[in-house]
C-alpha positions as CSV (number, residue, x, y, z in Angstrom):
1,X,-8.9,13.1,-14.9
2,X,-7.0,15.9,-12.7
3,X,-6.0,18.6,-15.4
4,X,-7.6,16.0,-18.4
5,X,-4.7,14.2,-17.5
6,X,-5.0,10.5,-18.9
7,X,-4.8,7.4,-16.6
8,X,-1.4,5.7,-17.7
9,X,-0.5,1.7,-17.7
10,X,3.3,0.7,-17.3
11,X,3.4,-1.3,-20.5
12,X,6.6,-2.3,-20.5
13,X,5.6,-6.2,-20.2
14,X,2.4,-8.3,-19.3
15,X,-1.2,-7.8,-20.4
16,X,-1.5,-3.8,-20.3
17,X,-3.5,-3.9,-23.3
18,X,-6.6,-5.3,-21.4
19,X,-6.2,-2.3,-18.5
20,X,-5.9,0.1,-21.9
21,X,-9.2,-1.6,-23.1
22,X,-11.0,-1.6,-19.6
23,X,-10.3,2.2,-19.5
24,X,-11.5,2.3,-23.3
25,X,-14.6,0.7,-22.2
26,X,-15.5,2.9,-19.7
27,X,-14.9,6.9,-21.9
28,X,-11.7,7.0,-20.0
29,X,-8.4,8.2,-21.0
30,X,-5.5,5.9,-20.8
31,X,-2.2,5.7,-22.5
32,X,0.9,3.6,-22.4
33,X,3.7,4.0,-20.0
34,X,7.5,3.4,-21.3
35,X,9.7,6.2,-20.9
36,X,9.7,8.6,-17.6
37,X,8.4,11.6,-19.7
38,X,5.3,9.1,-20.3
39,X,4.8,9.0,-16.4
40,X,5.1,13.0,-16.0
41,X,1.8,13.2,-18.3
42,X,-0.3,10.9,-16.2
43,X,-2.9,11.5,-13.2
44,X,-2.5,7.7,-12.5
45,X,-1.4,4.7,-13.2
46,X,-1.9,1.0,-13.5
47,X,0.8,-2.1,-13.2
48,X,-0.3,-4.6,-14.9
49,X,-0.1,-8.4,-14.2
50,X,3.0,-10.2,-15.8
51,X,6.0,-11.6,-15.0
52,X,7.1,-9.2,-12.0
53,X,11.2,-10.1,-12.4
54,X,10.5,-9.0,-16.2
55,X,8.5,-6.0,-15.4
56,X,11.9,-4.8,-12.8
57,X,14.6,-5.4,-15.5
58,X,12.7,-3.4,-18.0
59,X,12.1,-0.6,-15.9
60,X,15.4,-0.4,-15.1
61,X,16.7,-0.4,-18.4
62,X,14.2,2.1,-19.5
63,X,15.2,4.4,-16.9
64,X,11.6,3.8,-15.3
65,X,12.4,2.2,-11.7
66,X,13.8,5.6,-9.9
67,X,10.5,8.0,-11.8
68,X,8.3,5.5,-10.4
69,X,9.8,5.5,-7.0
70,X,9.2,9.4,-6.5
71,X,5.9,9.0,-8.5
72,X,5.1,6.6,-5.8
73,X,6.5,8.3,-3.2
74,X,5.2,11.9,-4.4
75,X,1.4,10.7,-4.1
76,X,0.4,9.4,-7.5
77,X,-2.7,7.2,-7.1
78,X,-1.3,3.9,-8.4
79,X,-3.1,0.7,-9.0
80,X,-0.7,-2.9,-9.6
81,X,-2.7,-5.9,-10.2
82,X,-0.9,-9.4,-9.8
83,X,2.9,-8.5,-10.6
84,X,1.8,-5.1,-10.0
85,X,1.0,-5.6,-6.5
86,X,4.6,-7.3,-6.5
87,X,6.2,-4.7,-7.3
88,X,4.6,-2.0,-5.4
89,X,5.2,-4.3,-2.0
90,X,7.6,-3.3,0.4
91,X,9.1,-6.8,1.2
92,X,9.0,-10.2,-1.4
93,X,8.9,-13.4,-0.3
94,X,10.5,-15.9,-2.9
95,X,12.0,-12.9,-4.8
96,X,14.7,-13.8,-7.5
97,X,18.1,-12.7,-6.5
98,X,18.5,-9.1,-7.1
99,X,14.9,-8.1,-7.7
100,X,13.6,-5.2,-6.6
101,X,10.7,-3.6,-6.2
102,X,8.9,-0.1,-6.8
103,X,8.1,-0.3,-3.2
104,X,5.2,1.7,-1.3
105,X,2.9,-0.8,0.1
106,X,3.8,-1.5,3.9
107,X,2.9,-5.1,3.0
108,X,5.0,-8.6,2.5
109,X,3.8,-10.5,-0.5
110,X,4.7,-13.9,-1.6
111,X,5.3,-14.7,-5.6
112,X,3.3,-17.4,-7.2
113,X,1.9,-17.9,-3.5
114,X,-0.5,-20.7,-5.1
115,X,2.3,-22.5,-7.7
116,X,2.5,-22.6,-11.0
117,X,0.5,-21.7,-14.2
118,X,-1.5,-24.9,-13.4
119,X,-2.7,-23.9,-10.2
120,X,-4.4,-20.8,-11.5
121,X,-8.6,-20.3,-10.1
122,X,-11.2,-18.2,-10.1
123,X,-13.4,-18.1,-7.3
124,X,-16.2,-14.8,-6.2
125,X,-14.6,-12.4,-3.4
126,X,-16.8,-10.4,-1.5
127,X,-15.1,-7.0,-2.2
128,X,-17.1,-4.6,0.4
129,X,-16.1,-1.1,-0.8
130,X,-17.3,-2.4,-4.1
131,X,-21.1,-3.6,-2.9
132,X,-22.9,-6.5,-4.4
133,X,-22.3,-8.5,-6.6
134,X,-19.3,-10.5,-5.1
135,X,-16.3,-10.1,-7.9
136,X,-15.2,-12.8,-9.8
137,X,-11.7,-13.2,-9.3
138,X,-9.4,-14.8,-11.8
139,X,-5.8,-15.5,-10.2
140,X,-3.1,-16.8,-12.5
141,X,0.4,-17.6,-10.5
142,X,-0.7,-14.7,-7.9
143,X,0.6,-13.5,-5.2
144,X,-0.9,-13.2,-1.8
145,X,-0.3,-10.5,0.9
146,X,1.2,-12.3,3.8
147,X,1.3,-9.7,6.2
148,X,0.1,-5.7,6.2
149,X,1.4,-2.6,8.3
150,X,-1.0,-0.5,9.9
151,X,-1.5,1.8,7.6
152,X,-3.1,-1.0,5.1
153,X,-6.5,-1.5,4.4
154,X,-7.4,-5.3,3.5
155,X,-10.3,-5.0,1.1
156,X,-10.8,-8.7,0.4
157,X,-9.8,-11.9,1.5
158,X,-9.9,-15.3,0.7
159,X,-12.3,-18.1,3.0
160,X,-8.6,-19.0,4.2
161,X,-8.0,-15.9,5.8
162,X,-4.9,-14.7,2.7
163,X,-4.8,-11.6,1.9
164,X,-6.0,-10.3,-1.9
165,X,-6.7,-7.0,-2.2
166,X,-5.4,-3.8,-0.5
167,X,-5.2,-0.2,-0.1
168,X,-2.9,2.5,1.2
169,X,-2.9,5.9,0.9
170,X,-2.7,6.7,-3.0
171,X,-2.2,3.1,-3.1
172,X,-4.4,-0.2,-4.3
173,X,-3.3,-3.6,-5.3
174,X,-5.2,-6.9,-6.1
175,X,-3.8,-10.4,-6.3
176,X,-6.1,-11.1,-9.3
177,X,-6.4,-9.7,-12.8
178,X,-10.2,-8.0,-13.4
179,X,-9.2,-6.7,-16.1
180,X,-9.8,-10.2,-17.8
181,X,-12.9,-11.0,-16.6
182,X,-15.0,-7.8,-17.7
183,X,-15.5,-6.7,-14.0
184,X,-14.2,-3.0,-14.1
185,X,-15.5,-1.6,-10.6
186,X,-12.1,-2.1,-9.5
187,X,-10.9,0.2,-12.6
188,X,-13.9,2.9,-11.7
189,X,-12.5,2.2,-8.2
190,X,-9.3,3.4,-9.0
191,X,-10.5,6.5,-11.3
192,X,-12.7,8.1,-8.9
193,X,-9.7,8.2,-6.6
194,X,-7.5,9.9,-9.5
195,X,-10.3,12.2,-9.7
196,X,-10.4,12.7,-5.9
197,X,-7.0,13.7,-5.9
198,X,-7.5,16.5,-8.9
């Protein structure tokens, strides 16, 4: 990574173990995020998918919200997939009272845009920067992007037209969680643009 600098994942809550393993699984190194001296070691870092209201109390309370603002802000590449992408997102739809949000995406998402656990799906997304084969997508209460700025990239979509995967500047969020489903071209993705940024 820039300096040998690991990759870290925010692990204060979700399934940041399967990002660690992903990383694992390709020779990359990869730690866990809890404490803002954890962030200052990283060249990167992954928000995992979880319960996004969770994920905003705890980094709160661990001192991790305002860090991850001026990481954010100061140009670390940062990947947030499901709740991740919540909390990276400028503006939240059907936000809880008093949630916040990392911010940094000039994007308005919408929690749980497809219901509840029970309407969880998978369907293949043709993800262009990524080539063939289309990625299988897994989304579990996900969010969609509802609306982007112009600085936003949209790098896939559903048939419908919604929104599911983005980019902005040292930014990149997906709606869906590849980190369960063994595709990592999202993750080498995301590590060649750490290693772009040195």
């Amino acid at each position: 990574m820039g300096n040998d600098r690991p990759i870290g994942v925010l692990a204060l809550q979700g399934d940041f173990r399967e990002h660690l393993a992903v990383f694992a699984g390709l020779g990359v190194d990869a730690v866990s995020v809890r404490r803002p001296d954890d962030l200052e070691r990283v060249a990167g870092l992954v928000i995992p998918g979880g319960e996004s209201t969770v994920m905003d109390k705890l980094s709160r309370l661990f001192g991790l919200a305002e860090p991850l603002k001026a990481a954010v802000a100061s140009g670390l590449p940062v990947y947030g997939t499901c709740a991740g992408l919540i909390m990276l997102a400028d503006s939240v739809r059907d936000s809880i009272d008093g949630q916040q949000t990392i911010g940094g995406f000039d994007v308005v998402v919408r929690r749980n845009a497809f219901g509840s656990q029970l309407d969880s799906f998978e369907t293949d997304l043709d993800v262009p920067v990524l080539g063939d084969p289309p990625v299988h997508a897994v989304f579990i209460r996900a969010p969609v992007v509802e609306k982007v700025g112009e600085g936003v990239t949209v790098l896939s979509a559903l048939d419908d037209g919604r929104i599911v995967a983005i980019e902005q500047g040292n930014l990149l969020g997906t709606s869906f969680h590849p980190e369960i489903t063994g595709e990592t071209r999202f993750h080498e993705y995301f590590v060649d643009r750490v290693r772009a940024r040195g």
